[in-house]
Structure formats: structure tokens, C-alpha cells
C-alpha positions in Angstrom: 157.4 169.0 99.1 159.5 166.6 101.0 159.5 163.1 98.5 162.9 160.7 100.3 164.2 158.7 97.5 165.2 156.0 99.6 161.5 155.6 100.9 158.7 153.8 98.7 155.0 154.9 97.7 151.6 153.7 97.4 149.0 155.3 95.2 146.8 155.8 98.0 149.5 158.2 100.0 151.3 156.0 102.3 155.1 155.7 102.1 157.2 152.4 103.3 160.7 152.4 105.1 161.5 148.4 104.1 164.8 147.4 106.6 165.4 143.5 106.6 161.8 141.8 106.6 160.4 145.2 108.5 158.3 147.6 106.7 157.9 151.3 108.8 154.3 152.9 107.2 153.0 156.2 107.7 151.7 159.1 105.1 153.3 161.6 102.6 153.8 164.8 103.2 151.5 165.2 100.3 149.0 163.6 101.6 149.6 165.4 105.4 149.0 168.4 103.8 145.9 167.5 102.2 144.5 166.2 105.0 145.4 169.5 107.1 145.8 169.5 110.3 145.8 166.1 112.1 143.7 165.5 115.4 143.3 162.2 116.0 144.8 158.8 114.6 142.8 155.8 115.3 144.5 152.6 114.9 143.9 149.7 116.3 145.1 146.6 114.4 148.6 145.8 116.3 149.2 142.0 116.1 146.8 141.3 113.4 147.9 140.3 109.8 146.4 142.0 107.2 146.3 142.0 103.9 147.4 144.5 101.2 145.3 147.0 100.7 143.5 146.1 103.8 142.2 149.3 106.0 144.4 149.4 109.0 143.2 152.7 110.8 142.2 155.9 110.2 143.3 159.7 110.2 141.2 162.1 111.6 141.9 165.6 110.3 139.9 169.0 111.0 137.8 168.8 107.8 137.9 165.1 107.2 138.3 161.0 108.4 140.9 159.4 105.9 141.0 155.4 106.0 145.4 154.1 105.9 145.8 151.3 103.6 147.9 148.3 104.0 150.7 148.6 101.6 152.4 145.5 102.6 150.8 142.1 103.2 152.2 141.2 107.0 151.8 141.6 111.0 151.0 144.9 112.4 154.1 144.3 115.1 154.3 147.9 116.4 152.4 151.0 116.7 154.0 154.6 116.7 153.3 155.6 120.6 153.9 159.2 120.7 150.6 159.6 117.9 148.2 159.5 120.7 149.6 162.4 122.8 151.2 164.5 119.5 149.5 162.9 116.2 149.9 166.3 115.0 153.6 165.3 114.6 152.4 163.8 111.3 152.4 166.8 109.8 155.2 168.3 111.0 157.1 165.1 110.7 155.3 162.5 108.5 158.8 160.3 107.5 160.4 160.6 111.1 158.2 161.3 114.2 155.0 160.7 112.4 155.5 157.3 111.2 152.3 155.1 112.1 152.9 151.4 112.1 155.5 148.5 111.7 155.0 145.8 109.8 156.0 141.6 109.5 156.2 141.4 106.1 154.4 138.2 105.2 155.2 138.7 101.3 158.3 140.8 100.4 157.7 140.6 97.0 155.1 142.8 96.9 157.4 145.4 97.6 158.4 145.5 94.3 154.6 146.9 93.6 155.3 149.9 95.1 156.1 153.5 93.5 159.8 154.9 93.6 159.7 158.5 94.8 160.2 159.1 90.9 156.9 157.8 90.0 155.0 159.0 93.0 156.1 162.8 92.4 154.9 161.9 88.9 151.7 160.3 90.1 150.9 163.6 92.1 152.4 165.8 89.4 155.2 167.4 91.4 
């Protein structure tokens, strides 16, 4: 299982890319491969600000719909635009092609919430 050290984690699955006051968000491989495979990403929230922990979309997989959690307080400035035609690229890619949003951060601080890769391969028990 692919777990970038450079990246950060949340505890509901999401990873963060943080570059200047940017945050890049999409899902863990763990998580991909929970889901299965991927058939449909539904998000809708570019421009809005949101809060942490606020639902910004979904993941629709074969078996089951999967809400994405904010990690990151902050403006939805960007959405991935090759999910619509390929969001199956989340699973063969979730930390490069399969990234999902980009993100103002509106509080950087809170970044210091989120789980190295250390404690999320301990939180999953890899």
C-alpha cells in the first residue's frame, strides 16, 4: 500500500499535498481500495469556503456512495477536471492523477491536526 511520507492524512481517508497556502485533497489508496472501483465523483463545491470537516462531494463506487470531508478550513479554488471523463484514475492514481480538489487555506494552522503518514499507517494498522 502506497502511504507518501511527504503527504498528510485525515482520519476519515483523505490525504493533503500543503505547497505555500494551497492544500491539493483527494483519497488514500487505502481508502480507493475500499471503496473499489470508482464510477462516478460528484463534487460540486468550487468557490465556496467550507469548513473543516465539512462534506465537499462524494465518491461513488460499485458497491457504495462515500461523502469527502474537508480537511482544511478554506476556498474550493480548483477542481480535478480529468475525474469526470476518467474518475476511475482514482484508483489507479489516487496521489497524482486522482487528486480531487484545491484548496485556499483559510487557516493553516490546522494543518498541524493532520496525521503524518506514520500515524495514518498506524491508524489503519499497516
Amino acid at each position: 500500500m502506497n502511504i507518501p511520507a511527504e503527504l498528510r492524512y485525515t482520519k476519515d481517508h483523505e490525504w493533503v499535498r500543503i505547497e505555500g497556502n494551497t492544500a491539493t485533497i483527494g483519497i488514500t489508496d487505502f481508502a480507493q481500495g475500499e471503496l473499489g472501483d470508482i464510477v462516478f465523483i460528484d463534487i460540486s463545491s468550487e468557490g465556496q469556503d467550507l469548513a473543516h470537516e465539512a462534506v465537499f462531494g462524494t465518491v461513488e463506487a460499485v458497491k457504495t456512495v462515500s461523502d469527502l470531508f474537508m480537511p482544511l478550513s478554506g476556498k474550493i479554488t480548483e477542481l480535478n477536471p480529468g475525474l469526470a471523463d476518467d474518475p476511475a484514475s482514482v484508483n489507479s492514481d489516487p496521489y497524482g492523477k486522482g487528486w480531487m480538489v484545491k484548496v485556499e487555506m483559510s487557516n493553516p494552522g490546522e494543518a498541524e491536526g493532520l496525521l503524518t503518514a506514520d500515524q495514518y499507517k498506524a491508524l489503519i494498522g499497516a
